[in-house]
C-alpha positions as a Markdown table, in Angstrom:
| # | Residue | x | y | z |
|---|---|---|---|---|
| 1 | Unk | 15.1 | -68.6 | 13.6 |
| 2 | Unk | 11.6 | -67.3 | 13.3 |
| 3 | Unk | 12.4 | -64.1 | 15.7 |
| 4 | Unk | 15.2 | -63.6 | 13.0 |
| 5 | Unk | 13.0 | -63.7 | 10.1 |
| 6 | Unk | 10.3 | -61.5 | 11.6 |
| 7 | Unk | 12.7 | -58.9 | 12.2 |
| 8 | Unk | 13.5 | -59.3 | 9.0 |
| 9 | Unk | 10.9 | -58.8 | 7.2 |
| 10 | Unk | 10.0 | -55.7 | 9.9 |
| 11 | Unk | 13.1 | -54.4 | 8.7 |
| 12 | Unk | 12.3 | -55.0 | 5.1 |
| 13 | Unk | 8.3 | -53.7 | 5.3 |
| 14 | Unk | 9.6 | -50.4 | 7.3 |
| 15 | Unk | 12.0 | -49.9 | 4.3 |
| 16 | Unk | 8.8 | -50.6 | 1.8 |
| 17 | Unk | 6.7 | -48.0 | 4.0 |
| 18 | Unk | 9.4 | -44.9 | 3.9 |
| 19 | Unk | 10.1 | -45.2 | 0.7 |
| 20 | Unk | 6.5 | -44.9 | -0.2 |
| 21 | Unk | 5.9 | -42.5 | 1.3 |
| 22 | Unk | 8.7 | -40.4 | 0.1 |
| 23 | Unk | 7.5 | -40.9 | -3.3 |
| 24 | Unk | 4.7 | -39.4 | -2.8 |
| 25 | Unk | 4.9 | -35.5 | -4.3 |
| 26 | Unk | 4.1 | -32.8 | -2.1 |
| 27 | Unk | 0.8 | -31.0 | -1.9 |
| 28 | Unk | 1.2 | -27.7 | -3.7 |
| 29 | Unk | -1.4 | -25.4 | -4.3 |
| 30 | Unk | -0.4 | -24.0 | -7.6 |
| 31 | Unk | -1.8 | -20.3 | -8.0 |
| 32 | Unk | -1.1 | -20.3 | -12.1 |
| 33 | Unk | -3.9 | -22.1 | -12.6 |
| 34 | Unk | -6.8 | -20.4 | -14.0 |
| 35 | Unk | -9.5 | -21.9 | -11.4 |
| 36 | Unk | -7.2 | -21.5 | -8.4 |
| 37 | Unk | -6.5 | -18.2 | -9.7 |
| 38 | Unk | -10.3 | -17.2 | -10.4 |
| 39 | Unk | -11.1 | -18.4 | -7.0 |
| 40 | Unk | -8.6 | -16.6 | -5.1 |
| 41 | Unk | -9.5 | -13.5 | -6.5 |
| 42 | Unk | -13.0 | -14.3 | -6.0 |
| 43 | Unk | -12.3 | -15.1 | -2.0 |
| 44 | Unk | -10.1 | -11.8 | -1.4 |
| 45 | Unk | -11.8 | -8.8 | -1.0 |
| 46 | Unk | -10.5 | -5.5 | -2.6 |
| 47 | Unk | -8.4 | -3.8 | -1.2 |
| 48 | Unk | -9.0 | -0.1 | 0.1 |
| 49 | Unk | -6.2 | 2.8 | -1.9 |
| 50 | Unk | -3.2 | 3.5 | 0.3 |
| 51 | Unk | -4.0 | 6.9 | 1.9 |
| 52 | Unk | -1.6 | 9.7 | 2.7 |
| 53 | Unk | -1.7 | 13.0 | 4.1 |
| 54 | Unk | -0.1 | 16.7 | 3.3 |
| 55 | Unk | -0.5 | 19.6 | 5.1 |
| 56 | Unk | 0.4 | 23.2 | 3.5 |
| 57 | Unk | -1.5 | 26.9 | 1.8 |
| 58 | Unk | -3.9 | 26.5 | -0.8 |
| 59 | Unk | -1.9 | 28.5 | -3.5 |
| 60 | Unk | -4.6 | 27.6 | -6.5 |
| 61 | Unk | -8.4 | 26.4 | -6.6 |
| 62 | Unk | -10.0 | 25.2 | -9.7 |
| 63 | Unk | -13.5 | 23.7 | -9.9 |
| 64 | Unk | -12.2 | 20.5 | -9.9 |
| 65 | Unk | -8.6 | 20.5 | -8.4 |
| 66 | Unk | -6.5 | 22.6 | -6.0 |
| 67 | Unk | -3.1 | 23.2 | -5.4 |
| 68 | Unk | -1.2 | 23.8 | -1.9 |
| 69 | Unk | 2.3 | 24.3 | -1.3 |
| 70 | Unk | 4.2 | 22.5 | 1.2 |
| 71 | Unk | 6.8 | 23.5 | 3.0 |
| 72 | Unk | 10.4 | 22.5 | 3.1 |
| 73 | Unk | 10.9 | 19.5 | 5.7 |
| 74 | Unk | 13.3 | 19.9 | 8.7 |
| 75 | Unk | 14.5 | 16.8 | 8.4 |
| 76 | Unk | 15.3 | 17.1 | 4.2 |
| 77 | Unk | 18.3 | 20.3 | 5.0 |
| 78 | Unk | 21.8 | 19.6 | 4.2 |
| 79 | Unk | 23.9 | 21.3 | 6.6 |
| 80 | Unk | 27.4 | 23.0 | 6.5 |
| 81 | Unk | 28.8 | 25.5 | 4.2 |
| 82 | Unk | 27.3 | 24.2 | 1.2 |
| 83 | Unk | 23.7 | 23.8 | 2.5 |
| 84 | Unk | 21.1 | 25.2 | 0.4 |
| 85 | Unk | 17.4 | 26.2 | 1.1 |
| 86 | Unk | 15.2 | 23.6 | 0.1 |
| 87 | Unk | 12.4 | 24.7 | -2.1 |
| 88 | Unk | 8.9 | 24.4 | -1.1 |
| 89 | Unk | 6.4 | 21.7 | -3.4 |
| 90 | Unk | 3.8 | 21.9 | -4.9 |
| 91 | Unk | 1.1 | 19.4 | -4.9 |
| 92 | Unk | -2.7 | 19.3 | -6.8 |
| 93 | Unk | -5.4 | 17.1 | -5.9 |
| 94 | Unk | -8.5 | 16.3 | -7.5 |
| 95 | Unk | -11.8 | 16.8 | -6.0 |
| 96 | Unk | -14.5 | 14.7 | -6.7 |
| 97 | Unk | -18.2 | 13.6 | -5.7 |
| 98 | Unk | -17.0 | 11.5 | -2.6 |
| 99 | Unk | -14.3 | 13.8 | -1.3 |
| 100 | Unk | -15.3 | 15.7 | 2.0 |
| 101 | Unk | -14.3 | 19.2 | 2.6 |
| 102 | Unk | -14.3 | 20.8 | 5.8 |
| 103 | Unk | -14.2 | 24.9 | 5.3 |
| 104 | Unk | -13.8 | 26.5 | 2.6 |
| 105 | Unk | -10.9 | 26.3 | 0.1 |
| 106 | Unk | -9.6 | 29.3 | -0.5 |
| 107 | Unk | -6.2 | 30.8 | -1.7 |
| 108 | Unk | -3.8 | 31.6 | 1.3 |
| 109 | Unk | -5.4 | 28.9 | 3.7 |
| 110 | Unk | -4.3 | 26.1 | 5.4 |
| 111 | Unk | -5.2 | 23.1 | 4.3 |
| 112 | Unk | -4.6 | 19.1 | 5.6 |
| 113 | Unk | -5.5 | 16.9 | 3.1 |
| 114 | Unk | -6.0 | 13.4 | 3.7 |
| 115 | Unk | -5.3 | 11.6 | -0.4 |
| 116 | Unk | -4.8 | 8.6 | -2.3 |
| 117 | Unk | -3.3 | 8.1 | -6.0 |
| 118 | Unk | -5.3 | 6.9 | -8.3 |
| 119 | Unk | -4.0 | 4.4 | -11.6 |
| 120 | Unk | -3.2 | 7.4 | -13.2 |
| 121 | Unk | -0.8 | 8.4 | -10.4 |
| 122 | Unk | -3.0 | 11.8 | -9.6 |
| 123 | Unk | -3.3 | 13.0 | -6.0 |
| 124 | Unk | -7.0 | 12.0 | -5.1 |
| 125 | Unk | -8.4 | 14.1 | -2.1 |
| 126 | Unk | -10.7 | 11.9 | -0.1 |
| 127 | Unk | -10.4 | 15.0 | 2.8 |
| 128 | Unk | -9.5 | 18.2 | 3.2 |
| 129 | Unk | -9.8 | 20.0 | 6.3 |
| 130 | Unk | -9.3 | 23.9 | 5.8 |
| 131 | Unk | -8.6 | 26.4 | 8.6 |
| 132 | Unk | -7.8 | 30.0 | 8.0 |
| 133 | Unk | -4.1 | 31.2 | 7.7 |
| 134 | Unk | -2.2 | 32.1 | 10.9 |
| 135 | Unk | -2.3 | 35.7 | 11.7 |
């Protein structure tokens, strides 16, 4: 009889246990509060702009922007009897104080530019490498 009730009240104590501890919520952290928020931001560093790269000829240079066309890519044809020749695009980038320029830009060079876009959505040049055109 007493091995009976211990087993029992085992049984009925286990029971007791799980469901406590299934009524216990979840840890969450909840990131729409303002302090979790605040210090989130404040742990994350910023992040560095995406950068990008074009290559083409400087067709325009302005004090403070220049343009270079870029050719038509391979890979961007249609083929067959209705193919047509894909145009080349245009693309400016601003200059600024901490953009590096290797050469000297000139209209009817070769430039690879290494960019960014800004808020705004303007092409940023953070590099530009310039080589003389191909004779």
């Amino acid at each position: 009889m007493k091995n009976e009730i211990r087993l029992i009240s085992a049984a009925v104590l286990s029971l007791v246990l799980v469901a406590a501890v299934w009524a216990i919520p979840p840890a969450s952290h909840n990131l729409n509060s303002s302090s979790a928020a605040v210090t989130l931001q404040e742990q994350t560093p910023p992040q560095p702009p995406l950068t990008k790269s074009a290559s083409g000829t400087i067709s325009k240079v302005d004090t403070d922007s220049f343009t270079i066309t870029v050719p038509p890519s391979p890979t961007a044809r249609s083929f067959g009897p209705a193919a047509q020749e894909d145009t080349p695009k245009s693309m400016t980038f601003l200059v600024d104080k901490n953009t590096v320029v290797e050469g000297k830009l000139a209209v009817g060079a070769n430039a690879d530019v290494t960019y960014h876009d800004d808020a705004s959505g303007n092409h940023v040049a953070v590099g530009v490498r310039v080589t003389p055109p191909k004779s």
